[in-house]
N, C-alpha and C positions, 0 to 999 in steps of 0.2 A: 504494500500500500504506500503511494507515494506521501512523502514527509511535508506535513501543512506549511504552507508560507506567513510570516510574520507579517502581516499587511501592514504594518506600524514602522517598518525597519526597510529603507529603501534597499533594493537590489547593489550589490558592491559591483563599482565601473574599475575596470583596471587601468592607472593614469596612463594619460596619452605621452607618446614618445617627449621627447624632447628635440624642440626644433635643429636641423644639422647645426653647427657652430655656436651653438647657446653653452653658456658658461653650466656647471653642476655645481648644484649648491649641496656643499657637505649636509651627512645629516646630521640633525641636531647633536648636540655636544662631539661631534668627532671635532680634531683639529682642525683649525683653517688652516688653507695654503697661505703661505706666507706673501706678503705685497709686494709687487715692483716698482720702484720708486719711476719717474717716467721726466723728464724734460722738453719743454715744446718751445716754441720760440714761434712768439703769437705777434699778429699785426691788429689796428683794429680802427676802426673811425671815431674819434671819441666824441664825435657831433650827436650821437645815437644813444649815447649815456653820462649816468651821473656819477664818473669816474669810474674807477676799476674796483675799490673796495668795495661789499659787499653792502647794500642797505636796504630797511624793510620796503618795501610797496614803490621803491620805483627800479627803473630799467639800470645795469652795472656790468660791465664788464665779465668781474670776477663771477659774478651772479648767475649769466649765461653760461660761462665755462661748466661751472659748477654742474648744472644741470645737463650739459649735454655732454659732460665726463659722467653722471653718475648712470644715466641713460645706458651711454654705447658698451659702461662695464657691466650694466645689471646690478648697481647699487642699491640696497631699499636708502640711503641716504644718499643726496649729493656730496663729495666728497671735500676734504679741505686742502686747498692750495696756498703756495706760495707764491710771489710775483718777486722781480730783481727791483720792481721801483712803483708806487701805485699813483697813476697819475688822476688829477684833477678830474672834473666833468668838462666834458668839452677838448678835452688833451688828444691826440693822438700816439700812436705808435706803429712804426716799421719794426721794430729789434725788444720785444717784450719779451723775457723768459719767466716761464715758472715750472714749477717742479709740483706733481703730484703724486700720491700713492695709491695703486688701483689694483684689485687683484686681479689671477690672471687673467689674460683676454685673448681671443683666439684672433691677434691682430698684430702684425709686426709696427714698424711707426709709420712707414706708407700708408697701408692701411688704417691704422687708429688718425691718422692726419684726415684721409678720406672721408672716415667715416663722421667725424668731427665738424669737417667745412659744409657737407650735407647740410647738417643740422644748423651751421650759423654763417656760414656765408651769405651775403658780400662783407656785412658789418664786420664780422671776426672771422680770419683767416689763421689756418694753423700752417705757417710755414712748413715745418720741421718738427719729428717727433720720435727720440729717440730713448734708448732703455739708460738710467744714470743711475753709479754707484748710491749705496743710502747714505752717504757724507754728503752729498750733492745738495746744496742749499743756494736756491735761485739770489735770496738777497745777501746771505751769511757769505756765501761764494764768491759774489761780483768783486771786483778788483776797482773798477771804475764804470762809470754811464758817460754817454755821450744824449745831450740831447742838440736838437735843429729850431730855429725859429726862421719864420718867414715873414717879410716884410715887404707889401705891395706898397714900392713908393709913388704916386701918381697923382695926379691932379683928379683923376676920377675911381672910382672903384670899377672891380671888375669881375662880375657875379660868380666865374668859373674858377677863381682864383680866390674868393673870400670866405668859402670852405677851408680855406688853408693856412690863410695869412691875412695880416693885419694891416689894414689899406690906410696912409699917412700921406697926407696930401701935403704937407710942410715940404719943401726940399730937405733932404740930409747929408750932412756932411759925415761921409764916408770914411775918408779918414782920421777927423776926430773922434770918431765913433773907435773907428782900429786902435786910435792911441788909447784912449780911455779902458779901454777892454784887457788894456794889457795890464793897467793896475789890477786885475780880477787872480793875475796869475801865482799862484802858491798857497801856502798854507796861511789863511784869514780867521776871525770871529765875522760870519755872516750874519748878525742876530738885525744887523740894517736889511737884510733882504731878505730877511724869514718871515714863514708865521709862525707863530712861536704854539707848541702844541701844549692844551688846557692842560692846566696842573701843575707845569714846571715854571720856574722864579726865572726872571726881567734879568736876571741876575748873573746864570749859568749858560753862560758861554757855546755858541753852535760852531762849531771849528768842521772846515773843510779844507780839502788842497785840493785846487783845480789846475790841471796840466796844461789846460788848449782852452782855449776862447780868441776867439776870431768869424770878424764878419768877410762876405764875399758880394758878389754879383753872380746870381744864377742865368743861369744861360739858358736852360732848358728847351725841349722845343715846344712846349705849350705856352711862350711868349712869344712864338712868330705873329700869331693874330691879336694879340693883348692889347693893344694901343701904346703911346705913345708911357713911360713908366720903365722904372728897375725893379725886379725880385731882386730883396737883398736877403742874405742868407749868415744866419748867425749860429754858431758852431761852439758848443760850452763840453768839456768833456773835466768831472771832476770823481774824487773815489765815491762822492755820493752826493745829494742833493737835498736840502730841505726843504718844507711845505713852500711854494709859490717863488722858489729861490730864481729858478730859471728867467719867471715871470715879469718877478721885481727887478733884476738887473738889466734887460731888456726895454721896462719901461725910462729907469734911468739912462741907459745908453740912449735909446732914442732922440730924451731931453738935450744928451750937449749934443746931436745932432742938428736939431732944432737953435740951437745955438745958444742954450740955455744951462751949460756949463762947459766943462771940459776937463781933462784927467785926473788935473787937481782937484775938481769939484768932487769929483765921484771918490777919490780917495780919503777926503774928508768926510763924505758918506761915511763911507766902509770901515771907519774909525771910529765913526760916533756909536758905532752898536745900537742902534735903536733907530727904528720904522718913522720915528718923528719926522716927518717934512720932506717924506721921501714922496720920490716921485710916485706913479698910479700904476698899478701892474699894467702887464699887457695884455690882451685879451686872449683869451685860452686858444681860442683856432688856430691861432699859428705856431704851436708847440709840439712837438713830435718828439717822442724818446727812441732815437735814431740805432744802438744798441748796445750791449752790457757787456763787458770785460771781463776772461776770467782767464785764472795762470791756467 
């Protein structure tokens, strides 16, 4: 006589495969497989967000990473990263590195890059994506940054170039601008061109050593139809950078362009240690963290 069915107790389904190339999740309490540390070296528009750090309820950089790393691993959490330098809202970047730890994934760094840009391209582009020692520290690691500013000098603006750069209708003297920049060079107290982060005292000293700082004339071939105007092109490469550092020295430089000081003035800045009656930052668009330094 056949044995009654439990009408109460639904029939047991045997789990369906698991898709080809899908990660296995141990089972409960066995070990996990240990993490592989991973380095990518990220481009991005930084017109599209409110910086790179992470923050609640609006669009960021790190924010998107985050989620389209915890995605392509099969994370139940987005994972945590590091960045070589977290720029402002509105900043850009060609040469961003971070470093994150992802278990395994059935992708060499071709592929995890591919499977990456799907997800967030045009905005964030992942260069480069390769497997790094677990000593590898995106910002502990860097040696120096270089960042780029761009400066549309012109009597008018020009819509396809103010995505990028900061349109200054003043003539600029160029060469005072060069002299002046050379005061930036070495080891300083930059607390005149800091913002100084909540908490810490007026008091304690923001020391950096900057190697390279130098303006140019970009030549590019997206100024053969620009109108009449120079792309000027300013070039800062220090072991590090503080909040709006880039920003503030660029608006001062600008000034003794403008013809509103000149090397002495700026060195007098740089002395007084304090934001007093400093010049106006420059506006975010035309900042790019061009790329990060390591032995």
């Amino acid at each position: 006589m056949p044995e009654p069915v439990d009408a109460a107790r639904p029939p047991e389904v045997a789990p369906a495969p698991a898709p080809e190339g899908a990660l296995q999740l141990a089972p409960e309490g066995a070990p996990q497989p240990p993490l592989q540390r991973w380095r990518l070296l990220v481009a991005y528009d930084g017109a599209a967000f409110r910086g790179f750090a992470v923050q609640p309820q609006v669009p960021t950089v790190a924010g998107a990473l985050r989620e389209a790393l915890g995605r392509t691993a099969r994370m139940p959490d987005p994972p945590g990263l590091t960045c070589a330098g977290r720029t402002d809202a509105g900043v850009h970047a060609r040469g961003q590195v971070i470093h994150v730890d992802l278990p395994p994934i059935p992708f060499d760094g071709v592929g995890l890059a591919r499977a990456l840009n799907r997800q967030l391209s045009p905005s964030i582009v992942i260069l480069n994506a390769t497997e790094a020692p677990d000593d590898f520290d995106a910002r502990h690691s860097a040696t120096g940054r270089t960042y780029r500013y761009l400066v549309w000098n012109a009597p008018t603006a020009d819509p396809l170039l103010h995505p990028m750069a900061w349109h200054v209708r003043d003539p600029l003297d160029l060469r005072a601008m060069g002299a002046a920049s050379d005061v930036l060079l070495g080891t300083h107290d930059f607390r005149s061109f800091c913002r100084r982060k909540p908490g810490t005292s007026a008091e304690q000293p923001i020391v950096r050593r900057v190697t390279r700082a130098k303006w140019s004339v970009d030549q590019g071939p997206e100024l053969r139809d620009a109108g009449p105007g120079r792309l000027l092109r300013f070039e800062i490469e220090a072991n590090s950078f503080c909040h709006q550092m880039v920003r503030a020295v660029v608006g001062s430089l600008v000034e003794v362009g403008r013809g509103r000081g000149n090397a002495a003035t700026l060195l007098d800045r740089l002395r007084a240690t304090s934001r007093h009656r400093a010049a106006d930052p420059a506006p975010a668009q035309g900042l790019c963290l061009v790329s990060v330094q390591y032995d």
